[in-house]
N, C-alpha and C positions, 0 to 999 in steps of 0.2 A: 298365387301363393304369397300370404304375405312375410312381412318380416321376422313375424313370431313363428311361424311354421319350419320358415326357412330355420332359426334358431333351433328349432326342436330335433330337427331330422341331421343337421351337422353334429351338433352340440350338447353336452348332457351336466347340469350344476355346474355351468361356464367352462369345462374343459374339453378337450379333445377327443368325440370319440373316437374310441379304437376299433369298437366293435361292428362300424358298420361296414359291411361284405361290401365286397368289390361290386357283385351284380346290382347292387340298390347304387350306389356311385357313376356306371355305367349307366342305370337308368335314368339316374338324376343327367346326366351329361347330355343325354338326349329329349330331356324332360320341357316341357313347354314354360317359357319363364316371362311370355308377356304380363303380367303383372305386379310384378316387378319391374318390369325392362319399362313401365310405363311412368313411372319413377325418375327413373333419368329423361324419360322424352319430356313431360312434364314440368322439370326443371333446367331443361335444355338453353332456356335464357339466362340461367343465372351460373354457366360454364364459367370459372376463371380463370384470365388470364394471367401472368407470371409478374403480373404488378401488385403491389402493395398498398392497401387501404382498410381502413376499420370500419368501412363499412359493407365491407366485401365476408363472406362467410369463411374466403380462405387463401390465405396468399402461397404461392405455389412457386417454388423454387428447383427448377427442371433440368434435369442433365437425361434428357433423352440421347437415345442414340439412333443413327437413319439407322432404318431399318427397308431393305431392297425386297420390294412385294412383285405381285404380278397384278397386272391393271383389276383383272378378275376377283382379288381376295383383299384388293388396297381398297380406304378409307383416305380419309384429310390425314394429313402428315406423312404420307406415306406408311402408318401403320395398318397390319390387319386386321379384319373385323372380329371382333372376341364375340363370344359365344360362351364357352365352359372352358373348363381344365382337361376332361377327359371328355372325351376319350383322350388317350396321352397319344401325342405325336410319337412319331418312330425316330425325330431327329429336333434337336434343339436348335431356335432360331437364336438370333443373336439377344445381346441383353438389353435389359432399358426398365433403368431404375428411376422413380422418381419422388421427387423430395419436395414434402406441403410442411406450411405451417398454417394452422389453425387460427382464424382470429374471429369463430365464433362459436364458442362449446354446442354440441349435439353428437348425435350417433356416429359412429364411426364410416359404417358403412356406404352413410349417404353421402360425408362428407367427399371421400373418395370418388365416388359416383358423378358426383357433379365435376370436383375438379380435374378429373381426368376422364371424363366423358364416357365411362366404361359402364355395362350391364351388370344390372348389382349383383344377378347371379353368377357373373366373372368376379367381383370383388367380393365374395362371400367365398369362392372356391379357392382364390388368394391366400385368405386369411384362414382356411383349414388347414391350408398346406403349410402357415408359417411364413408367409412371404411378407408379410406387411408388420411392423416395427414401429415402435413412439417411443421419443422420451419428451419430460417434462419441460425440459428447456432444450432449443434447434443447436446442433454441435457445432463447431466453430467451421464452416466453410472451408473447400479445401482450394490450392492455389492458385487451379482452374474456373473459379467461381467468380462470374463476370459482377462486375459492376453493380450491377440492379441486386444481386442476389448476395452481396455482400451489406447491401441499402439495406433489404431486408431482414437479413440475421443482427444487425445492428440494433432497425429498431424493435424487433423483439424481444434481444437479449438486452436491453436498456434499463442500467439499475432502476429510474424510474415503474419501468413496466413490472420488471420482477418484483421490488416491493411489494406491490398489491396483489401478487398469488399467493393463495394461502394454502396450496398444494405443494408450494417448496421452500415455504419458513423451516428454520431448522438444517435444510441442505445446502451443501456446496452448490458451486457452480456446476461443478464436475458434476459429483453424484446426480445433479438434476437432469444432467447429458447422458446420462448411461441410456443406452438404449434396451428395451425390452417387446416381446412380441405380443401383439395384438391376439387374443385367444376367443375374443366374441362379436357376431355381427354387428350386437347392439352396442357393444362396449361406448361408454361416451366420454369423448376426447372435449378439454376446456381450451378457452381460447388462451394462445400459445405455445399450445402441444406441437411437436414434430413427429414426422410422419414417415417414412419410410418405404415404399410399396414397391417391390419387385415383381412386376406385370410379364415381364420374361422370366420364372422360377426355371430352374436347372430340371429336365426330367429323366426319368430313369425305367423307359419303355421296356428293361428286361424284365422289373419287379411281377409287370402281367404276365408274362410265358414261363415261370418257374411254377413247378410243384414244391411249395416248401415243405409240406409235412415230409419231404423224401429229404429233403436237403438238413431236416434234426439229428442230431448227429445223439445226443444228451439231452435230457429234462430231470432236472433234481425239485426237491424242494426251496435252492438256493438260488439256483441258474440254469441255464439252457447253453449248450453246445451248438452253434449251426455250423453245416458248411455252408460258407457264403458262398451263391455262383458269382462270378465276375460280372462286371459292367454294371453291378449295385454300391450302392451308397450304405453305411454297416448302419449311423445314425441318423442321415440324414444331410442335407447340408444348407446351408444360411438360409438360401430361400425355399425349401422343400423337406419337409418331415415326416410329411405321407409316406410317400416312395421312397422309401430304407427298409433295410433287413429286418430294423428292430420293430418299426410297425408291420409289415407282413406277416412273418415269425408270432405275432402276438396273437394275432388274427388267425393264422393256421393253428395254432395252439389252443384256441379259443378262451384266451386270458381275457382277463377284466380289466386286470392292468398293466399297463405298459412294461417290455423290455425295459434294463438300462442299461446304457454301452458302458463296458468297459475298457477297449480298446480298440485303436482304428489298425485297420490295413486299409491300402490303397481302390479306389474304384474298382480297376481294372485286375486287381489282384483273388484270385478265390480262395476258400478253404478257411482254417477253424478259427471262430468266433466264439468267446464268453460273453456272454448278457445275463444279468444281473437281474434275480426276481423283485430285489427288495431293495432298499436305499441304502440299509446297512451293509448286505453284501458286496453292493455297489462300492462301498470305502474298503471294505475287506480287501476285497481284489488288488484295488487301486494301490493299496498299503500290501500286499505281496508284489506287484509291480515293480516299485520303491525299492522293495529291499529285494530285489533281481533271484526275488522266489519262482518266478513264471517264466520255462523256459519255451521258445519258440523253434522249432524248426520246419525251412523251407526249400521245395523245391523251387530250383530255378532253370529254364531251360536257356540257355547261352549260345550264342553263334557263334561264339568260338571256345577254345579251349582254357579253362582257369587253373592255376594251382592250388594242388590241395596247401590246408593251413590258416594261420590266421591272416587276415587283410585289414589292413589300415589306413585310415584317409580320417582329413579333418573337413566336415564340413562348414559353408558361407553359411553365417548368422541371422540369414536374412528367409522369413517364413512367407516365400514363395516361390513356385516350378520358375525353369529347371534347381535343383538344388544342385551347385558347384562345390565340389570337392577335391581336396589338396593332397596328395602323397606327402608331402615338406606339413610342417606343424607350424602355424598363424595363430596368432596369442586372440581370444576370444572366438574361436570357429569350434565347432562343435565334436570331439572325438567319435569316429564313428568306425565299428568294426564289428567284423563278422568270419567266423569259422567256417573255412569251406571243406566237409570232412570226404568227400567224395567227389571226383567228377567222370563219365564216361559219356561216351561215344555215343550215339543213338540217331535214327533220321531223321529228318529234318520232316514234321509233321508236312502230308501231303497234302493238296490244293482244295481237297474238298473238308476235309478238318479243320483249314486253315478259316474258310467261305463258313461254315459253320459256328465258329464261333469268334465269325469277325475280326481275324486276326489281319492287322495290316502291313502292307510290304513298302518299308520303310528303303530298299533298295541294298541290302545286303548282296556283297559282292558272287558269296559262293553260299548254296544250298543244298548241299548234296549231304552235310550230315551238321548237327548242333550238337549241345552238350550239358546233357543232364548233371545239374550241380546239387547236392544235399547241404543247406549252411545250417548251422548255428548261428542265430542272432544275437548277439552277444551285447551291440546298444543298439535300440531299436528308434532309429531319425525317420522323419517321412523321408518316404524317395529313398532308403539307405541303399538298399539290394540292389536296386533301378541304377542309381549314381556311382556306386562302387563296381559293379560289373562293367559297365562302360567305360571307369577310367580306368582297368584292368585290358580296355579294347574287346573285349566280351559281352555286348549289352544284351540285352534280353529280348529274345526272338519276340517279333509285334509292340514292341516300345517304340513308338511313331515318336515321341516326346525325345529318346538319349542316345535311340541308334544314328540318329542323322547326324549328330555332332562326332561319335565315333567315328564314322565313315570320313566326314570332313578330316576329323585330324589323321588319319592313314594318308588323307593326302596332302596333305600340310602338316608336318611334325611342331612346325614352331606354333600353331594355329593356339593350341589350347596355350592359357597364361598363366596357368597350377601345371603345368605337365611339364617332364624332362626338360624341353626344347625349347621354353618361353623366350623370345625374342625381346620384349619390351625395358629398356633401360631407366627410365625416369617414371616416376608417381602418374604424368600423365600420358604416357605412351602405357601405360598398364590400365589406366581404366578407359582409352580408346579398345585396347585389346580384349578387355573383359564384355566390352557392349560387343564386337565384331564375334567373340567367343558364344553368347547368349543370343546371337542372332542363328546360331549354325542350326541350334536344336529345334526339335518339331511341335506340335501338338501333343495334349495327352490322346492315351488311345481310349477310341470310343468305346471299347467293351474289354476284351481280354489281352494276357498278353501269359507270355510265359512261365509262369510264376504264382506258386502256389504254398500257402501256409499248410503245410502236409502235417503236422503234427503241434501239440501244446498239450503243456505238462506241467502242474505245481505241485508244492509239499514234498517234493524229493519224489515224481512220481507217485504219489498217492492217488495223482488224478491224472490221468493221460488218454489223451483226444487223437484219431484221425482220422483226416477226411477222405474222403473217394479218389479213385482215379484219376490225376491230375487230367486236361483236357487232351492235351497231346498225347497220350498213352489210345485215348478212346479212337474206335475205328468201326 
């Protein structure tokens, strides 16, 4: 299969298709790819290594990560041997990103080929999924960037060399930095280019085992309704665009053209989703968002008991898990509140609901019954429901990620450095506490967890959504 075939059966007028069925994807997974794979054997001499030369096809700037194989499935470096994307594993390995520069224009896909020694029908299945990434000029190295690879972005980005690109007369530094995703096998990167390739993409093994035509809640002329099931991705994320709701969803619907998101809930989180048919309704949305036209509400299932009412907490300004949040008000941390209009009593889902949809036992002290909460979202932060429940001491049955830190501070009151009890006296005895505080907390959870956007509503209810039987109900 050559390279143009390969183009055809991915890719339709340089864009992504949407429309090709999972079984043709499957097939390809297990499809015979020695010819191509004869491609990289072929050019197996001219592999580069992470030094710098112009007369080399491509200087490679490597933040691998070990990656622990078994003797049976290792290659050189201790990495595994690639083959395809799919079939999708049922568990994600660890990550391992790796960063080229370009110092001799040609196709894209071979150039990866060669320098990272991978099957082009690995690096062609990368690049459908959005995992591989260029910009014009290499981004400034981060402060882990050894020696040699600071040599390198040096003499790339060297006013000299930039001069004579005639790809970024007219642009910033910056703007030429901005990175964007690789959308074709053939696409051809000039010498310079930086590169990107996420060789471990993030996978999302539920998106195969759902019926989504059962999961459409709404189809209008504007938008689509789903209920998302948990342990999915709504649009995707950095390295994987395939496996989301919004490409599935499209697919079951038999659309032509893509969903567009217009609002996230969390992975692990299920229930009502708006996607967007068209680009315009896509700002629509976005502009009732704004002016807090779209009301959401959630259930949440709790391990311990909440007050009904409003709840308020400020949260850390900083855009990544866990998100830490304040009762006390910190001048730039983000207000974060939610209406809890109901909460009762219910049992604690039992072991085989729990085993079904993967729910994990983070070590909650007492099981014997939880607590069905109904909120109003009232600002909608990542992580809000998740972070506020927990520093209420109520976290959310199967949040492997906020229930561990809860249980810590039960046993140590001074433990949290936002909470009642904080111990810490001076600037730096608070951010020792703050690292000993974000060590407590666990992982995200792999699939579900307690918590479910049970309804959505805009225009004063003109339009109102909901989704099925939250998980813990089912039996």
């Amino acid at each position: 299969m050559g390279s143009a075939s390969l183009t055809s059966i991915f890719f339709g007028n340089g864009c992504r298709s949407l429309s090709a069925p999972v079984s043709l994807l499957r097939t390809l997974a297990s499809s015979n790819a020695s010819s191509l794979y004869k491609l990289r054997k072929n050019n197996s001499k001219t592999v580069l290594s992470c030094l710098s030369s112009s007369k080399r096809g491509l200087s490679c700037l490597s933040s691998k990560v070990d990656v622990a194989q078994t003797a049976s499935t290792s290659t050189v470096n201790g990495y595994p041997e690639y083959h395809r994307l799919l079939p999708c594993p049922s568990e994600n390995g660890p990550p391992r990103v790796e960063h080229l520069v370009v110092s001799e224009g040609g196709p894209v896909l071979e150039y990866i080929c060669k320098a990272l020694d991978l099957p082009p029908l690995f690096v062609a299945d990368l690049i459908h999924f959005g995992a591989v990434y260029y910009a014009l000029v290499c981004p400034q190295p981060p402060p882990s960037a050894t020696p040699e690879q600071v040599k390198i972005f040096k003499e790339v980005t060297a006013p000299s060399v930039l001069s004579k690109r005639a790809s970024i007369k007219g642009k910033t530094v910056r703007e030429a930095q901005k990175t964007f995703r690789i959308t074709h096998v053939d696409q051809f990167v000039e010498a310079g280019t930086y590169l990107r390739v996420h060789v471990h993409p993030k996978r999302f093994p539920r998106c195969y085992a759902i019926d989504w035509k059962s999961r459409i809640i709404a189809v209008t002329d504007s938008y689509v309704v789903l209920d998302k099931p948990a342990g999915t991705s709504v649009g995707g994320t950095t390295d994987n665009i395939e496996e989301s709701c919004a490409t599935f969803a499209t697919r079951a619907l038999g659309f032509s053209i893509p969903l567009k998101t217009t609002h996230q809930i969390d992975n692990c989180t299920e229930g009502c989703v708006v996607f967007a048919r068209t680009k315009e309704y896509c700002s629509v949305f976005h502009g009732k968002i704004r002016e807090k036209k779209v009301k959401k509400l959630y259930l949440a299932l709790a391990a311990a008991p909440v007050p009904t009412g409003i709840i308020t907490h400020y949260m850390r300004p900083i855009n990544m898990a866990p998100r830490l949040v304040s009762e006390d008000f910190i001048k730039g941390w983000y207000l974060c509140q939610l209406e809890v209009l109901e909460c009762k009593e219910v049992p604690w889902p039992d072991s085989v609901v729990q085993e079904n949809y993967c729910i994990e036992d983070s070590g909650w002290p007492s099981k014997d019954y939880a607590y069905e909460c109904k909120i109003n979202l009232l600002t909608g932060r990542t992580h809000q429901i998740r972070a506020q429940l927990a520093a209420c001491g109520a976290p959310i049955v199967g949040d492997s990620m906020y229930m561990p830190a809860t249980i810590a501070e039960m046993a140590n009151p001074g433990l949290n450095p936002f909470g009642k009890y904080k111990k810490y006296t001076t600037e730096d005895d608070k951010e020792i506490a703050i690292k000993e505080w974000i060590a407590q907390y666990g992982k995200e959870p792999s699939v579900a967890i307690g918590l479910q956007a049970c309804q959505i509503s805009w225009d004063e209810g003109e339009h109102c959504y909901e989704a099925r039987s939250p998980w813990w109900r089912l039996r």
